[in-house]
N, C-alpha and C positions, 0 to 999 in steps of 0.2 A: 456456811449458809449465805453469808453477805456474800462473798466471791461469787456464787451462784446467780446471787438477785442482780447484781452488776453487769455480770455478762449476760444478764438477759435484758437489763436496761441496754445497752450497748448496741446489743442485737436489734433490738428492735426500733433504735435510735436509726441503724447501720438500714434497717430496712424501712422506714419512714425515707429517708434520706435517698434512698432507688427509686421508691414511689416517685420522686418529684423531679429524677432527673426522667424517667421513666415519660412522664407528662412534656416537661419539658421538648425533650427530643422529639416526642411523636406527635407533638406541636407544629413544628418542625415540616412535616409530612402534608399540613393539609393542602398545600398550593398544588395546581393541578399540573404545574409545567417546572414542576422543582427538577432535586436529582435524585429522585424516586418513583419507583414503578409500581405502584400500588392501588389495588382495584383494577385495575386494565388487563388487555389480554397480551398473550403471551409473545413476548420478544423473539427476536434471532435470537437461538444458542450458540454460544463460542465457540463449544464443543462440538457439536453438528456442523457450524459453520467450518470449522476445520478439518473434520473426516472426510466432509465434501470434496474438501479441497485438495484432501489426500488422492481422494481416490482421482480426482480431473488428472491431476499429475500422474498419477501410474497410469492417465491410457494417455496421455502426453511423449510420456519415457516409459513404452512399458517395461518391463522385467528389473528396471533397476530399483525398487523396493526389494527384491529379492524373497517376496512373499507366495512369488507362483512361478512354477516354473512353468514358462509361454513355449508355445512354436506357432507356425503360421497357420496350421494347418488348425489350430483351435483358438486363435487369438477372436475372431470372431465371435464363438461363445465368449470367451471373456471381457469382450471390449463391449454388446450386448448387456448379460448383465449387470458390467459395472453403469453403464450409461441408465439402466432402469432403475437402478438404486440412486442413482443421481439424479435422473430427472423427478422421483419421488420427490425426496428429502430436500430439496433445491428448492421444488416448488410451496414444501410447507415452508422453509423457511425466507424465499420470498414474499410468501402471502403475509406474512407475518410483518414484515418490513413494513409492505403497506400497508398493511393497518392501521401501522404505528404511525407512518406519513399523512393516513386521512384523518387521522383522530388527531394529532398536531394540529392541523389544517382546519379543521371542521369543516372537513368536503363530505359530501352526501350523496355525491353522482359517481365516486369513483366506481369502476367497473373492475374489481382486482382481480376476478376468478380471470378475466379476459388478461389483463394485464400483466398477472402472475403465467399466464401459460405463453407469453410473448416476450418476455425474460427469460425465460426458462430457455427457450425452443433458441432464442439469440445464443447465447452461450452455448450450448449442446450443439449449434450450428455451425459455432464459429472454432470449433474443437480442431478441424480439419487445420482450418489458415493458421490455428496458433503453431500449429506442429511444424508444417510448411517454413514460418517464419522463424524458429527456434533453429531450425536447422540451417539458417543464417545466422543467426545469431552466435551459433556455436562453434560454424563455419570461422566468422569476427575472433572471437576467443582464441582460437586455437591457431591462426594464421599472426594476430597482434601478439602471443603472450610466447617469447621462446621458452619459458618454462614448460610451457604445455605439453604432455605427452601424448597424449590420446582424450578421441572423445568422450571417451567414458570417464575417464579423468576430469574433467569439465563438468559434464552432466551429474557426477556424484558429489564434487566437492565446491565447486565455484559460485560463492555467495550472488554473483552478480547476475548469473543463468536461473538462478533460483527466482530474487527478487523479479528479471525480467518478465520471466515465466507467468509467477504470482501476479503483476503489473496487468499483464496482458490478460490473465481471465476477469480482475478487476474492473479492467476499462470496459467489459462489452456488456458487464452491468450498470455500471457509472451512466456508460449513453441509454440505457435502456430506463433510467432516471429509478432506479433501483437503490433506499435508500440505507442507509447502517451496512448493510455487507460488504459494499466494495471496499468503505474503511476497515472494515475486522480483515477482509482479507490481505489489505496491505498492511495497517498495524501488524499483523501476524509477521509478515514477511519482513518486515521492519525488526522487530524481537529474534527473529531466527540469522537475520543477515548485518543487522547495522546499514541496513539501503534503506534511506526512505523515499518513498517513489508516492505521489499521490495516484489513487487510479482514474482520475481526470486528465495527466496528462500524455496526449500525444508521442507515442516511440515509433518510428520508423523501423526498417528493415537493417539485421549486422549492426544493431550494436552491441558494445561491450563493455561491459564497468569491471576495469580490475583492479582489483583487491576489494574498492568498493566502502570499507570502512566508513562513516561519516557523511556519504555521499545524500544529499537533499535535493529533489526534483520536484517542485511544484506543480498545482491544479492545472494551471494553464500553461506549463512550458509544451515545444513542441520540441520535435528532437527528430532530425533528417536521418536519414541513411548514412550507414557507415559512419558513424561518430562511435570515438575511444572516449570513456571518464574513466578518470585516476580517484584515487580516494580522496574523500573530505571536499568536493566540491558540492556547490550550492547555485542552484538556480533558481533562483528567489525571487520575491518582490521586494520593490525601491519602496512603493511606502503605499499605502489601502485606500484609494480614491471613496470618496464619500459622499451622498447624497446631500440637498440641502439642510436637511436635517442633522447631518452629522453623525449620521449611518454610513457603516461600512456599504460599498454598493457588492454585492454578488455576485460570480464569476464572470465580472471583468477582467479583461486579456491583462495580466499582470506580471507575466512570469518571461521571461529569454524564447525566443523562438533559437534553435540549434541548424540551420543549414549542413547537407551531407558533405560528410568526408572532413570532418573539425575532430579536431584533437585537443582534449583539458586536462592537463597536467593537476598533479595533486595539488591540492588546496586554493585551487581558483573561486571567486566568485563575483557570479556574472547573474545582477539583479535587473530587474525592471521590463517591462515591455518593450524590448532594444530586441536585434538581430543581430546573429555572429554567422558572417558570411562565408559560403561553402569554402571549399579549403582553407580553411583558416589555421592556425596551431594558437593555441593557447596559456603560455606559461605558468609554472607554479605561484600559488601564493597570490596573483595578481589580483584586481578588484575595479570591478569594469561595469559601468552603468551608461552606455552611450553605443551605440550600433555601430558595429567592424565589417567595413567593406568586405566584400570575397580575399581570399588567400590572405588576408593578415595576419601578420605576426605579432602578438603582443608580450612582452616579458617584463621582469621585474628587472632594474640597475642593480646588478651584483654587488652586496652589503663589502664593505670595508672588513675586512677581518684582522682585527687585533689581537700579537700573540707575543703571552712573554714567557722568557725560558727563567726556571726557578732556578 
């Protein structure tokens, strides 16, 4: 009988004791611009955000999902349909974005129904050029990598055609000042690839990131035509210009512009608002904050190798 009365003292000790972290925590909640979404309406989902983005990619590369079998003669229904399941679901989760941007904001004049259907129609318009451009880009891969075998070889396995790809639907929301998505959809491509590409910055025409591993490309880099990255490179910022106040300032040009036809061997990193001039090559490992005339060469002095026999 005591044993009884104890675990009920206990229990009910054990649940006083939740009540308070209970308060505690939800305490926690009342600020209006915490890291909680509560009372407001309804966000981007990840999940939608991602099926979206499935499907953009199969009428990108169509047939290699291997979820339909295509011909030409019916690729039209298919490219159709999947485009009105996209412009749907695109558009709710647009509209969504900005809601959340004018309720941030406390704007009262945004016009999102107009807004949301001018995003939308951007991306859905720009479907054609990404393809166009992919198919330099694959072009790049397959002419830079002698592993390569074929294009489909490429397009199924090559983390850095993928990241590209993703990059490129990112950025024509990005300009379209479209907020939370662009980053879900390159986080996303980030977690699937180990590329991190913001979709802010500028990519030209034929490039190619191989292997890719580690590889960081910031908001404001720009990046020319025909540029090869190697894995683990970084095009960063030197350091976050600041208002008087001692505020970060906002997309200030921060990051390497890339001139065409530059080669970045693995593990380079080339920070700041500096320029690396067209033909250039770029050695491993280097660390370069200072702008590179055209065709330079930059390397690291060959370490000293020490070796003793046991």
């Amino acid at each position: 009988m005591k044993k009884c009365q104890t675990d009920n003292i206990t229990l009910l000790a054990d649940n006083n004791y939740i009540d308070i972290m209970v308060q505690e925590i939800c305490s926690t909640y009342e600020d209006v611009k915490g890291i909680n979404h509560i009372e407001g309406f309804n966000l981007p989902s990840e999940t939608e955000v991602e099926n979206i983005l499935h499907q953009l990619i199969e009428i990108i590369f169509p047939g290699y999902s291997g979820k339909k079998s295509l011909s030409l003669q019916s690729i039209k229904y298919n490219v159709g349909e999947t485009l009105s399941f996209v412009y749907t679901e695109l558009s709710d989760q647009i509209m969504r974005a900005l809601k959340y941007n004018c309720a941030m904001d406390y704007c009262d004049s945004c016009d999102i129904p107009s807004l949301t259907k001018d995003a939308t129609k951007a991306l859905i318009g720009g479907l054609a050029k990404i393809r166009n451009t992919m198919k330099l880009d694959i072009a790049a891969a397959f002419d830079g990598d002698p592993a390569a075998k074929s294009l489909d070889e490429i397009i199924l396995s090559y983390p850095g055609v993928k990241a590209i790809t993703i990059q490129r639907i990112a950025h024509i929301l990005y300009r379209k000042n479209v907020p939370l998505i662009p980053r879900m959809l390159c986080e996303y491509s980030h977690r699937e690839t180990g590329i991190d590409i913001h979709p802010g910055a500028h990519l030209g025409e034929a490039i190619f990131i191989d292997h890719g591993t580690g590889v960081v490309i910031g908001e404001t880099a720009v990046i020319g035509d025909n540029v090869k990255i190697y894995q683990g490179v970084t095009l960063g910022a030197l350091s976050f210009p600041k208002d008087d106040c001692g505020h970060i300032i906002k997309g200030a040009k921060r990051h390497p512009t890339i001139e065409e036809n530059v080669t970045i061997y693995a593990g380079a990193t080339i920070l700041g608002d500096i320029v690396i001039g067209k033909d250039s090559i770029i050695g491993g490992n280097v660390w370069i904050t200072e702008t590179m005339a055209p065709r330079s060469k930059v390397t690291m002095r060959a370490p000293e190798l020490r070796i003793k026999r046991k």
